[in-house]
Structures are given as structure tokens and as C-alpha cells.
Backbone bond lengths (Angstrom), bond angles and torsions (degrees), N, CA, C in turn:
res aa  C-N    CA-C-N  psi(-1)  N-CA   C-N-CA  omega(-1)  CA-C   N-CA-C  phi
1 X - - - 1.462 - - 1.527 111.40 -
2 X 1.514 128.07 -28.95 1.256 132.38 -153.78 1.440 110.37 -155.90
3 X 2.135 96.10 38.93 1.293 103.78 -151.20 1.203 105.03 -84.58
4 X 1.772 131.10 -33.74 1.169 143.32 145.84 1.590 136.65 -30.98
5 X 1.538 113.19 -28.92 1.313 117.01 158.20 1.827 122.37 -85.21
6 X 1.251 107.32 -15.14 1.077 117.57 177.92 1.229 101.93 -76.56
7 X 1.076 141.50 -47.54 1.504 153.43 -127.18 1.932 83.84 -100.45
8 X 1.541 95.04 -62.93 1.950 99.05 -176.55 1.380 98.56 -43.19
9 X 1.649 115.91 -62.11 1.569 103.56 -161.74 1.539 126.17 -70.43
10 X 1.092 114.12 -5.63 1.478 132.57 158.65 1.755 116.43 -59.69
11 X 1.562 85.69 -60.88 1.952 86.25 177.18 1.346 107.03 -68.75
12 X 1.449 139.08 -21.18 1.193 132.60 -172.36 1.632 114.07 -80.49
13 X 1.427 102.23 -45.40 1.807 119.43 156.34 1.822 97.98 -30.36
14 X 1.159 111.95 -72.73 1.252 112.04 -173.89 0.982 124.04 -40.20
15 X 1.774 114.14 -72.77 1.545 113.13 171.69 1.816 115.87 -40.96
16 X 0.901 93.67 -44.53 1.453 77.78 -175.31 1.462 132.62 -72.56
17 X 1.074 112.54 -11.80 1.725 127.09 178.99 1.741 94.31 -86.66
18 X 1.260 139.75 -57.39 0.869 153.14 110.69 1.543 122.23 43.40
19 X 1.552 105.02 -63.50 1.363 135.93 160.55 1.252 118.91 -67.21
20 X 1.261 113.83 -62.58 1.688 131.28 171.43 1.000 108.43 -30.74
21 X 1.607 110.04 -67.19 1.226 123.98 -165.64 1.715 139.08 -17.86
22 X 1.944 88.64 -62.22 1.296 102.21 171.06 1.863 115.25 -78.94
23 X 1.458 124.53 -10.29 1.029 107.95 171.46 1.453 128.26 -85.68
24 X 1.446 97.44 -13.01 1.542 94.78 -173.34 1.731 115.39 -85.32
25 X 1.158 102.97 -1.99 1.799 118.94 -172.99 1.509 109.67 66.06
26 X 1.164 90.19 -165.45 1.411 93.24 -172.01 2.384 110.10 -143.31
27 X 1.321 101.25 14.58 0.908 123.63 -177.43 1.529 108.29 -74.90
28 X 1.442 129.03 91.24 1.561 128.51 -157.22 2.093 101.55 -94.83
29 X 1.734 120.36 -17.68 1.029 131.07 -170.58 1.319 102.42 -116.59
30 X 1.249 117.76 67.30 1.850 108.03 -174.49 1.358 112.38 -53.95
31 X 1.379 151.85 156.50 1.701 131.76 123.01 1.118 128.71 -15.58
32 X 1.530 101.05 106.77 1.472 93.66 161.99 1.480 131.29 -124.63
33 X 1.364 132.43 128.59 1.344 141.86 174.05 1.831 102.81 -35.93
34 X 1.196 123.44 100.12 1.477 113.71 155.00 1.332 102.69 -115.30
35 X 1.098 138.54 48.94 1.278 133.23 162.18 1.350 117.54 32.58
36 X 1.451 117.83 55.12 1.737 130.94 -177.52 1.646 96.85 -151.94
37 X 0.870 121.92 129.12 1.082 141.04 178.23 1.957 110.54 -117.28
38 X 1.556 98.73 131.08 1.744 93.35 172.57 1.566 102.64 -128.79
39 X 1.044 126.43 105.43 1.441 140.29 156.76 1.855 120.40 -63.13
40 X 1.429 97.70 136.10 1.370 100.70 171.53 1.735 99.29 -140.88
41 X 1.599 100.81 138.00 1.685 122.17 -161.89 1.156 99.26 -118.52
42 X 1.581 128.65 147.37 1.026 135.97 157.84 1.206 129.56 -141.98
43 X 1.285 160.98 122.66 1.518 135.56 -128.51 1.772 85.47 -140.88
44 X 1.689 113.16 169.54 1.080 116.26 163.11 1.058 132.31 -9.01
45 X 1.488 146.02 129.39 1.532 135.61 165.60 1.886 108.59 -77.54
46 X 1.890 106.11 109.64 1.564 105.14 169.30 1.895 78.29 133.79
47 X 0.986 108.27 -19.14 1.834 100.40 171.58 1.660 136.65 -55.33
48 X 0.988 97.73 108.76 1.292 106.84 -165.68 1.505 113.46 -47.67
49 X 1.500 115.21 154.82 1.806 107.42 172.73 1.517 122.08 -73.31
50 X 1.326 96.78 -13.26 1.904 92.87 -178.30 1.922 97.78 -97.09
51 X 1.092 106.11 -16.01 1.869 105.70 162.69 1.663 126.81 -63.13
52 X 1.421 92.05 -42.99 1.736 129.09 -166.49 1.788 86.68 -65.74
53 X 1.431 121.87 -52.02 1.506 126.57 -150.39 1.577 89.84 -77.56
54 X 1.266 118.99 -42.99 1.533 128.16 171.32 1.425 120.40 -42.61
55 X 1.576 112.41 -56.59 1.424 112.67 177.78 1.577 111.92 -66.18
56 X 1.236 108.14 -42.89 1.289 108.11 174.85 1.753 119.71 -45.65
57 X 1.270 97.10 -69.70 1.607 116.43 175.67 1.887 106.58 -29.27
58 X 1.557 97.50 -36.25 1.796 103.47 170.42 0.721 128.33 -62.93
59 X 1.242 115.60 -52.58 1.804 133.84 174.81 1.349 109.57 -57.60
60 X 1.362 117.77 -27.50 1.620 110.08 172.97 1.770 100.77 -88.70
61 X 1.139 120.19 -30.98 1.394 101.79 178.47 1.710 111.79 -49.64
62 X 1.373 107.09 -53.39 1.458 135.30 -150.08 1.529 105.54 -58.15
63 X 1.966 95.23 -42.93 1.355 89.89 -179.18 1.898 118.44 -91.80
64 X 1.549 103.61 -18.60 1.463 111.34 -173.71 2.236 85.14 -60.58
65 X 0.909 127.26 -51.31 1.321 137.40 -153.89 1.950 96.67 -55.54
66 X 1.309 128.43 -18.93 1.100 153.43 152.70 1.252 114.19 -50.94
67 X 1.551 127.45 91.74 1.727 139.61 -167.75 1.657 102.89 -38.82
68 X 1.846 110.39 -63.51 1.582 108.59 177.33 1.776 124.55 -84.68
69 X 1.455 106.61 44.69 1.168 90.54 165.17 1.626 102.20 -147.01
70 X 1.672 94.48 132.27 1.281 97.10 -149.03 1.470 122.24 -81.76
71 X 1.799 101.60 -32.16 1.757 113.23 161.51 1.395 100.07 -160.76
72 X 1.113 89.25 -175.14 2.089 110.01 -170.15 1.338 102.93 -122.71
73 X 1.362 139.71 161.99 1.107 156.34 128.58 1.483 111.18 -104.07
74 X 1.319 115.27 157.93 1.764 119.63 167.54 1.782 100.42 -155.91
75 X 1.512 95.61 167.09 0.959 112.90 -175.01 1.468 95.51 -141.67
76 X 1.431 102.39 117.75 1.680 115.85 171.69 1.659 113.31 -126.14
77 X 1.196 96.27 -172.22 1.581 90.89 -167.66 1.773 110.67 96.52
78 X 1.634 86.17 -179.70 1.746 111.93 168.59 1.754 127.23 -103.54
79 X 1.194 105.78 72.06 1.826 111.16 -162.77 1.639 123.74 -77.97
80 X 1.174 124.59 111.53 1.652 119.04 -161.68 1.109 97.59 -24.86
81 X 1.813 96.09 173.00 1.175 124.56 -171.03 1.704 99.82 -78.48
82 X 1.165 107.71 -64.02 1.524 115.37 -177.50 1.517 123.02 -47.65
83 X 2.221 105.96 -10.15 1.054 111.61 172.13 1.574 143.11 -42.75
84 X 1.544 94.29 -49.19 1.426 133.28 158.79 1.583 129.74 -51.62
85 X 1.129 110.77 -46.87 1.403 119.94 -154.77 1.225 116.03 -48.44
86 X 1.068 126.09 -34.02 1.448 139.49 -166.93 1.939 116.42 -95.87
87 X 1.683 96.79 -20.29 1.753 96.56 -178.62 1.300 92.70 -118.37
88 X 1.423 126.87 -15.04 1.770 105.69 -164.02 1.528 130.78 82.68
89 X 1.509 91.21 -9.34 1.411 102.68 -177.85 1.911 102.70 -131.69
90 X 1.327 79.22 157.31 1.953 93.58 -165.63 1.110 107.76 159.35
91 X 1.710 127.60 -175.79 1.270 142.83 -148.21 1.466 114.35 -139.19
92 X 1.429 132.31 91.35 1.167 108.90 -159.57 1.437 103.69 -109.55
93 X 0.873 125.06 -22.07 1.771 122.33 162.89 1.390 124.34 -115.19
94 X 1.851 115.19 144.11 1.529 100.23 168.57 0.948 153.31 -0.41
95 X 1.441 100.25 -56.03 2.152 124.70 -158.31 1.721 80.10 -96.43
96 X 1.293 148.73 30.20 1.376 123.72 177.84 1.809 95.21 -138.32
97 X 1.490 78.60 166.47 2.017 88.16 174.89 1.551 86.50 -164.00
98 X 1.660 83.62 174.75 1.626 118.43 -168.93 1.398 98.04 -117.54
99 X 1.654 134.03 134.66 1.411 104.50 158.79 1.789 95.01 -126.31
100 X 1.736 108.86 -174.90 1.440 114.49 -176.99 1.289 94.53 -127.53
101 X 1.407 149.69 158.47 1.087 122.23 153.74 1.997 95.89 -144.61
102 X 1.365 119.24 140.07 1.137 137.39 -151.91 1.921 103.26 -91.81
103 X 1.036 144.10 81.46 1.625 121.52 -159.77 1.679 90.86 -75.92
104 X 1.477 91.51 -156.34 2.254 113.01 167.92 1.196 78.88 -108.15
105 X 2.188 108.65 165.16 0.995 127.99 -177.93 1.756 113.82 -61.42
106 X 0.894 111.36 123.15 1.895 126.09 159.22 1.627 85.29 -9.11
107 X 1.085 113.31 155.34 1.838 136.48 133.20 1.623 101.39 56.60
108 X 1.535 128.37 -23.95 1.149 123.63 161.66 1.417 139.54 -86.13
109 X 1.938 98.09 -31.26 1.164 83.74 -170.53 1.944 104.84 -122.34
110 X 1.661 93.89 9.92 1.593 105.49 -175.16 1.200 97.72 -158.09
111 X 1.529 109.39 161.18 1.628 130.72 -178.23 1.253 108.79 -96.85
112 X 0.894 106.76 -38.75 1.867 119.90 -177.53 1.162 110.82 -46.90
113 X 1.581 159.19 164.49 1.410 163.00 143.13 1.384 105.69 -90.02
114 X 1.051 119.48 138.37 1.293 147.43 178.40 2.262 96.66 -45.71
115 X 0.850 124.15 -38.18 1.467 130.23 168.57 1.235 112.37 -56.48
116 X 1.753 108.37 -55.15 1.579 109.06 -177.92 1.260 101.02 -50.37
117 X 1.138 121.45 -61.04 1.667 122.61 -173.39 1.163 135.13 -56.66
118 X 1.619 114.30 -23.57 1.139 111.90 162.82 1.524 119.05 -79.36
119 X 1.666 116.19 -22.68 1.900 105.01 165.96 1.381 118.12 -58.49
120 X 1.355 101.54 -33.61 1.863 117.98 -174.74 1.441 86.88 -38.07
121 X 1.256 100.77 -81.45 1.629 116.34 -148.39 1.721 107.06 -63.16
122 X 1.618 116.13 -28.73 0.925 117.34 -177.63 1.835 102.25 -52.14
123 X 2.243 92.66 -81.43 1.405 78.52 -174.38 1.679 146.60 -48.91
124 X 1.123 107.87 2.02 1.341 120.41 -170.91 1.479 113.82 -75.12
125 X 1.453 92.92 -48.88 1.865 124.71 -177.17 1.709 100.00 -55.65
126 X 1.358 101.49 -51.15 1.465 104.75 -170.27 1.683 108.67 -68.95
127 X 1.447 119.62 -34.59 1.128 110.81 -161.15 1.422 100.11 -100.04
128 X 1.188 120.98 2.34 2.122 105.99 160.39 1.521 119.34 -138.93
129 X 1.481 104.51 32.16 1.613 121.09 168.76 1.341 98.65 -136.58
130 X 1.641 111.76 87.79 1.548 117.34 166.67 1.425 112.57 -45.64
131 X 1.417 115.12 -48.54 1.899 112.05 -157.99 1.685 105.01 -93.92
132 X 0.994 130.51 21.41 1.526 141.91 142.05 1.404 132.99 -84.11
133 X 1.724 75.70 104.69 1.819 85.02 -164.17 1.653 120.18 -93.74
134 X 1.856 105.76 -16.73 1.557 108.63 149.34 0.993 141.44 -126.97
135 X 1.403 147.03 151.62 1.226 135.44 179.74 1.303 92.82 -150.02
136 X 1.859 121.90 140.11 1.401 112.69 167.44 1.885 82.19 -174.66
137 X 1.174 104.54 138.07 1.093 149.56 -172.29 1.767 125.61 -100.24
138 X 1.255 131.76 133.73 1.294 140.91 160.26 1.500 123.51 -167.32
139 X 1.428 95.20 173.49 1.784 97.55 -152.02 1.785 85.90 -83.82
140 X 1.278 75.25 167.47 1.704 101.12 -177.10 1.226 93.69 -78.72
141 X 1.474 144.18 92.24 1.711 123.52 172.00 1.506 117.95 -59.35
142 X 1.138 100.69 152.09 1.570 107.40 -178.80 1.960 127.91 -82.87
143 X 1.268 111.86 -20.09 0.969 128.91 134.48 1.407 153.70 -92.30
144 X 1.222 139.88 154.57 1.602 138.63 176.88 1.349 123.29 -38.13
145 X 1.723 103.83 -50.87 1.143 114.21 -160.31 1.278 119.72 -110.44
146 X 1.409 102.25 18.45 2.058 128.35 165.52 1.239 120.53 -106.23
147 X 1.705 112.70 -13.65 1.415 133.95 -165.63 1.511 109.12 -107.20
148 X 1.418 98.94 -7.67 1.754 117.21 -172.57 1.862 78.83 -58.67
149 X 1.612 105.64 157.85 1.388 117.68 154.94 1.047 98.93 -156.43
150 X 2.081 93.78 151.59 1.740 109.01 -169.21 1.611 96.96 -112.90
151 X 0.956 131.42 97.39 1.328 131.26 166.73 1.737 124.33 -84.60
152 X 1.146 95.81 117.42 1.442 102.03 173.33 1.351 125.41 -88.17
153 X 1.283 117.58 134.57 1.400 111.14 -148.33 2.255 94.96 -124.15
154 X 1.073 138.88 130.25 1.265 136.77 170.41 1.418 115.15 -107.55
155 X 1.040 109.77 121.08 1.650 109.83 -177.29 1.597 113.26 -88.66
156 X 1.224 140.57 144.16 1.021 129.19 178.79 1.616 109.28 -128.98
157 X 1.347 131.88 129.37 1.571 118.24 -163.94 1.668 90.78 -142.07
158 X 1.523 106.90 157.49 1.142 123.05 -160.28 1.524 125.18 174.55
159 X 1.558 110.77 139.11 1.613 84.94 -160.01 1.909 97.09 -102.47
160 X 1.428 112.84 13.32 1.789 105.61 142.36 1.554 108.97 -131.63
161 X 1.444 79.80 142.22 1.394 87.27 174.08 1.364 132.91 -84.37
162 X 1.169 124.09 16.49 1.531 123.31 169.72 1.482 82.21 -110.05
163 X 0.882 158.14 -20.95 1.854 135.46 152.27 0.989 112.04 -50.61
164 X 1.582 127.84 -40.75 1.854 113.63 -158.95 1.732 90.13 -89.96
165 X 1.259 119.78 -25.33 1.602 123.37 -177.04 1.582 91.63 -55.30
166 X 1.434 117.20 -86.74 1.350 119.18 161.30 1.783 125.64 3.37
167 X 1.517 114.27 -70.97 1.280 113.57 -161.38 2.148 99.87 -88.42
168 X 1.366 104.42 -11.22 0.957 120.15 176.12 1.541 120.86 -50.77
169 X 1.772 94.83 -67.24 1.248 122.32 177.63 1.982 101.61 -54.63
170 X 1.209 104.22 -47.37 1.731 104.51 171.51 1.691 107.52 -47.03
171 X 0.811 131.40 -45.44 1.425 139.98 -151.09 1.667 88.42 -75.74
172 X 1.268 111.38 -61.63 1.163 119.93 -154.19 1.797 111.22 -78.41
173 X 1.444 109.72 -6.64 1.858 121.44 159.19 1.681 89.56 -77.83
174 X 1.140 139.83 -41.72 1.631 130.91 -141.50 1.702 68.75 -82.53
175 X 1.501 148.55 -51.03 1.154 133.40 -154.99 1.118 114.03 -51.35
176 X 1.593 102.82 -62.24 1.507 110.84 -164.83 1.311 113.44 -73.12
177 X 1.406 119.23 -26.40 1.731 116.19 -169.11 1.623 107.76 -98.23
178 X 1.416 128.12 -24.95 1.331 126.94 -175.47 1.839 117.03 -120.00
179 X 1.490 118.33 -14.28 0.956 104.41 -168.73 1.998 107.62 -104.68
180 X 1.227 106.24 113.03 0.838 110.49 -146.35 2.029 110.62 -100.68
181 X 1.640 111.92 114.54 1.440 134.35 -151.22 1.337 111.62 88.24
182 X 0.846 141.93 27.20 1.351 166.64 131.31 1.651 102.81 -40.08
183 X 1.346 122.72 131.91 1.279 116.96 177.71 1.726 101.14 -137.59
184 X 0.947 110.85 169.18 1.873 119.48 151.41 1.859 97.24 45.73
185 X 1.515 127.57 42.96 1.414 99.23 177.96 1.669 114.95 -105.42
186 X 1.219 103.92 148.26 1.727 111.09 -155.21 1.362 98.56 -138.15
187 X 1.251 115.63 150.78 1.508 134.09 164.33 1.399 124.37 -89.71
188 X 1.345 109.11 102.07 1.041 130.80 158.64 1.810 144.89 -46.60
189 X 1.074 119.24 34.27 1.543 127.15 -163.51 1.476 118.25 -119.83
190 X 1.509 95.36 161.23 1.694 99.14 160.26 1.427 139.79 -118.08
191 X 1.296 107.94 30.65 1.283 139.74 164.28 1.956 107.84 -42.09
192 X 1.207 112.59 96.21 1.288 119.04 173.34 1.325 116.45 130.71
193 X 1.576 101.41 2.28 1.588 106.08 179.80 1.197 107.07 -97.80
194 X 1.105 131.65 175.87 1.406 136.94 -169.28 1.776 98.14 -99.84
195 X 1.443 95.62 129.07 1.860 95.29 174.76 1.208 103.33 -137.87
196 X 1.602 105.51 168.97 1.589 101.15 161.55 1.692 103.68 -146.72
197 X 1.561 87.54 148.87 1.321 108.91 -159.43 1.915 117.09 -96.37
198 X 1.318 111.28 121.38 1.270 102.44 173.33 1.564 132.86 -125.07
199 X 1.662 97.20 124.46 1.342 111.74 -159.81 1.463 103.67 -94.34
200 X 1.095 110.85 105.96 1.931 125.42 -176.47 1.427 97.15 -79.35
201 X 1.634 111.47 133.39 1.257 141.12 -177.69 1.616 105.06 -88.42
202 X 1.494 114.51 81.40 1.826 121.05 -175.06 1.552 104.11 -22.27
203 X 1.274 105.71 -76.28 1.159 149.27 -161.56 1.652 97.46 -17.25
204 X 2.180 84.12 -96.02 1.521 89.31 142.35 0.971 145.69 44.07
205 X 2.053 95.62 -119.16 1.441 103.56 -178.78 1.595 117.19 -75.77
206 X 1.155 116.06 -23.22 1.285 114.24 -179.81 1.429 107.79 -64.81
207 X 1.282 130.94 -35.07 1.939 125.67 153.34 1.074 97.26 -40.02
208 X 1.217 132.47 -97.28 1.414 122.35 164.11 1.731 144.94 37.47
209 X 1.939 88.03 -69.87 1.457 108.21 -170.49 1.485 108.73 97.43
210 X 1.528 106.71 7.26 1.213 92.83 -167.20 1.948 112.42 -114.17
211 X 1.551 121.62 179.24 1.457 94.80 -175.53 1.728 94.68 -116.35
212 X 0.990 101.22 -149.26 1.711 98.89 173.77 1.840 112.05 -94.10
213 X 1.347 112.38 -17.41 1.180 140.09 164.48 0.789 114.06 -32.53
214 X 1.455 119.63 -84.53 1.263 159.74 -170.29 1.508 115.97 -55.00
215 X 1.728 108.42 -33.78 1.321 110.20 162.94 1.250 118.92 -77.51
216 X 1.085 110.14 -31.85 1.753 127.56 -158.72 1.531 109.73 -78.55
217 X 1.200 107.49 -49.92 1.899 109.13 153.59 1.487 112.10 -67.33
218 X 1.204 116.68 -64.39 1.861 99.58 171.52 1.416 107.05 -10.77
219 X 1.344 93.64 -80.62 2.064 93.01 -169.45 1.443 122.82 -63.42
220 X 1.117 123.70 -18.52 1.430 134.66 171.42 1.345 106.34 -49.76
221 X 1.556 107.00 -83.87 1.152 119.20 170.58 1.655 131.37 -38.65
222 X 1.449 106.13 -45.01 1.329 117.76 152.45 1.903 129.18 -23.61
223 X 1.154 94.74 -71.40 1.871 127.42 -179.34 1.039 118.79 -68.09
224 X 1.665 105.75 -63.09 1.323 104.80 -178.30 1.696 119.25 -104.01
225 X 1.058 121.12 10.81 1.692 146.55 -142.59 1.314 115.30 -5.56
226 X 1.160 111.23 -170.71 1.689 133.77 -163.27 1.587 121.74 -126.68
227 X 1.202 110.66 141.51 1.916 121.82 161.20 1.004 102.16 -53.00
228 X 1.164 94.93 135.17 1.350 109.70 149.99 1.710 122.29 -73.14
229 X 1.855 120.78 175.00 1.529 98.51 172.86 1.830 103.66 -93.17
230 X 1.321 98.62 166.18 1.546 93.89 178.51 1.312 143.35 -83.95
231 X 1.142 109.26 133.51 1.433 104.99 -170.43 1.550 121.24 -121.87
232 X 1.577 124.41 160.39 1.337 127.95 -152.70 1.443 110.74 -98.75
233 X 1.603 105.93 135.03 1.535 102.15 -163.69 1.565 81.42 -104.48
234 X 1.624 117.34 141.02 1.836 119.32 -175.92 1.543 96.22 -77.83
235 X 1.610 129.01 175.43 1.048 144.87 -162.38 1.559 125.46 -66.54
236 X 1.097 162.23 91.31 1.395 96.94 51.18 1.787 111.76 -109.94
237 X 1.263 116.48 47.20 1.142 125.98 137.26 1.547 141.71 -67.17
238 X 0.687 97.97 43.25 2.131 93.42 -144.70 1.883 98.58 -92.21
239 X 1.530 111.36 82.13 1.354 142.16 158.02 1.414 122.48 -159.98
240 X 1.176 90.80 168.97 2.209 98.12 -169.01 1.780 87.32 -96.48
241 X 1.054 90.59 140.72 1.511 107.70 148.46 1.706 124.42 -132.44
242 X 1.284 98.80 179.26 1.863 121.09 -171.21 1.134 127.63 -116.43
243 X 0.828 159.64 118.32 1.219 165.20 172.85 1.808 120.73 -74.51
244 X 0.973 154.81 146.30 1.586 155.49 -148.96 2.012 94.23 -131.03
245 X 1.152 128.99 96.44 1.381 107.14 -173.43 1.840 88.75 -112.21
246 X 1.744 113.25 133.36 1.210 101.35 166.69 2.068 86.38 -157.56
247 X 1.420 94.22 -167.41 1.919 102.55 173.97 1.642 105.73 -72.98
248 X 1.063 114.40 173.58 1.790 115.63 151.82 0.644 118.82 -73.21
249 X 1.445 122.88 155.18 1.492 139.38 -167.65 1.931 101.44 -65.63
250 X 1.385 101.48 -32.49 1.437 103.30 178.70 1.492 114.99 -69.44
251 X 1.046 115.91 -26.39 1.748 135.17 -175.27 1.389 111.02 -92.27
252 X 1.593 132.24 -3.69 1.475 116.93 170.21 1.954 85.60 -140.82
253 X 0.845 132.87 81.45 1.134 154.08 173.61 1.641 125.71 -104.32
254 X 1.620 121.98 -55.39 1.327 123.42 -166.75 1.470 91.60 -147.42
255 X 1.384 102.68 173.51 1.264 114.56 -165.66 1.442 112.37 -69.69
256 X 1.432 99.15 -35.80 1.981 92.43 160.06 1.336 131.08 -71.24
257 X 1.220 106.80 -9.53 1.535 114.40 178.97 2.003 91.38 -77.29
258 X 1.102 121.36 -46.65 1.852 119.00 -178.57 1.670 96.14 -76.96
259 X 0.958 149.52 -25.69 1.630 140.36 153.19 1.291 107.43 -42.87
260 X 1.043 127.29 -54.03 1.706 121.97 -165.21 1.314 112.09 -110.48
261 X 1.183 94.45 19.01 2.169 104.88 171.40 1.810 87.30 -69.69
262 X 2.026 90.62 137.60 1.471 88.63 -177.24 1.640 98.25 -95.22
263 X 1.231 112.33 174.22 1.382 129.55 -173.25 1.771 106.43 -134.19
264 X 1.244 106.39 105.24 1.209 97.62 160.95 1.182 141.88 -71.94
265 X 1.614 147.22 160.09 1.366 122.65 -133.31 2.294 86.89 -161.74
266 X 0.937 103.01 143.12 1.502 106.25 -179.14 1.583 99.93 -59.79
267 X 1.404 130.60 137.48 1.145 143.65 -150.07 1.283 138.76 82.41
268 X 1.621 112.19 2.00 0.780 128.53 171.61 1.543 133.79 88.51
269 X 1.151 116.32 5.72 1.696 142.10 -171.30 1.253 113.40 -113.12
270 X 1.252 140.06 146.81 1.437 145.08 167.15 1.157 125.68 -101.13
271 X 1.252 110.41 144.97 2.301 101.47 177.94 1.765 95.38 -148.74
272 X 1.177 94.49 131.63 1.741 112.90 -178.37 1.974 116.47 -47.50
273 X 1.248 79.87 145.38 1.576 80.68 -174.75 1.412 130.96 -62.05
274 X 1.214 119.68 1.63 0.983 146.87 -164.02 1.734 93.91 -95.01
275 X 0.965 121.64 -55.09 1.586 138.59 167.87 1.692 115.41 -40.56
């Protein structure tokens, strides 16, 4: 009977939601100002730890010197592995840090946004700490599932390393100039540290019994060493622990100290790497 008005007010329902639609967005995690700030630092690669504590010590000047922000925390140093696991956040080399920084409440007790303040401090950092090569900043979100982060990570491999530095540094112009919502992307390397390189004689080790493997973890393990597996401490100990097995610090030192790294060999005997 009133099948035609039904039908209009239906299509009109439509248009109008329709309309809405695009004004209301679709952004369900807005930004929000909680006045927490988490900083992550990274300074030159080859920077010493009593340098590293220095730059840091700046960055808290730079930002305490900032009317709404009330203090800093940081975290410098080298912090286990297992340190991390659970926040995502931690310190995994020297030249790096963590910072916290505390503002005054949003809208009550300052005009500024928590953003303004982080360029403040940014540009500042950059322009009187030459050997700081990152700094980048974000708010503490106030929920779980706003605080989520997707990090994209590019690997670059190569058997020299001033090539992968090279094609690296390429990668990392395609970031900033073409990839587009892309924020904060930085190079990650250790290009400038002093290394040394070891070229295993196939031949060789396979007289030997041995593979190139086999050398190549030898010395790994050697230098930089290894866990142990875990084992059970009885009550009232009741957790696993690890053990760190590597040479002394006096014993992997100079390049003759990695010449006379021994190598064990099937039969049970060892002969220096150098061999």
C-alpha cells in the first residue's frame, strides 16, 4: 500500500549514512597526548661507553631545559637479551640507549603538545651532538592496542662490507624520499668499527676433517662465546640458569691472540688457526 514511501525512505537512510560516512573517518586509535614520552638514541658506530654516557647526559640536559618536561630516565649500556623480551624495548649495543621522559598534564598545565616538544628537543640534540646518529621519539600510548608497533626491518647481506654499507645507505634514501607513511627510518650498522676478517683455507680444513663451518663457529664462539644449555638448580633454588663460556679477555685481544685461537680437529687434538 505504502510500498513507494518505504522504498524512498530506505534510499534516503542510505544516502545519508553514506554521507556520514566519509565525515566521521575511520580512525578508531586517535593520538593521544599522555604526557610520556619514550626515546630511543643511538650515537656513532665505534663510540665509546664513557662517550655514549656523555651524549646521553645531553639529551637529558636538552630536554630537562624544556619548561613542561618534568624529568628523564635512560637506559644505557649493554642489557640481556631476555631483558627485552617481554616490552620490546631495551639496549642492545653500547652506542645505543632508551630514554623516558615524564611531561606536565596535556591542556592543564601547558599549551604545547607533546610533538611540539619532542621537535624542540629533537632539533636541538641534532644540532650540538655531532656523533649522534639517532634520535626519534613517541608517545607512550595509553592503550595496548595503540602502542602495538609494526616495524619494518631490511636486511642487507654481502660478502664486503663497505658494499652492503654502500647499498645500505641506498635503501635507506628510497626510505625517506619514496616510501610513503614511513616515519623515523635509520640505519642500523657497524660499519666503522674495527673488525677482522677470516678467510678459511677449504682445502685445508677439509685435510683436516674439517668444514668452513666448523671453523667459523670455533671462533665465534671463541670471541664472542656461548650459553650454555640449562640446567636445574634443586630447591630452594628452583630456576634454570646459563652459563657465558668464551677465552679471556686477555686471550682474544689482538690479532695474534685470533692466530693462535686453537681449533679443535676430529681426533681429538687442536692446531691454531693460523694452521
Amino acid at each position: 500500500r505504502h510500498r513507494l514511501i518505504v522504498v524512498a525512505l530506505v534510499g534516503g537512510s542510505i544516502l545519508i549514512a553514506l554521507g556520514l560516512f566519509n565525515q566521521l573517518g575511520v580512525e578508531q586509535m586517535p593520538l593521544t597526548d599522555t604526557s610520556l614520552i619514550l626515546g630511543y638514541v643511538r650515537a656513532d658506530p665505534g663510540v665509546s661507553p664513557k662517550r655514549m654516557a656523555e651524549i646521553v647526559k645531553k639529551i637529558e640536559r636538552i630536554a630537562l631545559a624544556q619548561k613542561n618536561v618534568k624529568n628523564v630516565s635512560a637506559l644505557t649500556g649493554e642489557s640481556p637479551v631476555w631483558g627485552q623480551y617481554f616490552t620490546g624495548y631495551g639496549v642492545n649495543e653500547v652506542n645505543k640507549a632508551q630514554l623516558l621522559m615524564n611531561l606536565t598534564i596535556a591542556n592543564q598545565q601547558r599549551k604545547e603538545t607533546l610533538w611540539q616538544i619532542e621537535q624542540a628537543i629533537y632539533r636541538k640534540a641534532k644540532a650540538e651532538i655531532p656523533d649522534l646518529d639517532t634520535l626519534f621519539m613517541q608517545p607512550l600510548s595509553p592503550t595496548p592496542v595503540s602502542a602495538a608497533r609494526a616495524p619494518v626491518e631490511v636486511l642487507v647481506k654481502g660478502p664486503s662490507m663497505k658494499q652492503v654499507y654502500h647499498y645500505a645507505r641506498k635503501v635507506l634514501q628510497i626510505a625517506h624520499t619514496e616510501a610513503a607513511g614511513l616515519h623515523n627510518p635509520y640505519l642500523d650498522t657497524v660499519y666503522g668499527v674495527p673488525q677482522l676478517e677470516v678467510d678459511v683455507d677449504e682445502p685445508r680444513a677439509a685435510a683436516m676433517g674439517l668444514t668452513v663451518q666448523d671453523v667459523v663457529g670455533q671462533v665465534y664462539y671463541a670471541i664472542n662465546g656461548g650459553m650454555t644449555q640449562t640446567f636445574f638448580n634443586p630447591p630452594p633454588m628452583d630456576y634454570h640458569s646459563r652459563i657465558l663460556i668464551r677465552y679471556r679477555k686477555n686471550q682474544r685481544r689482538s690479532l695474534q691472540d685470533l692466530r693462535e685461537l686453537q681449533i679443535a680437529v676430529p681426533g681429538g687434538h687442536t692446531v691454531p688457526l693460523s694452521a
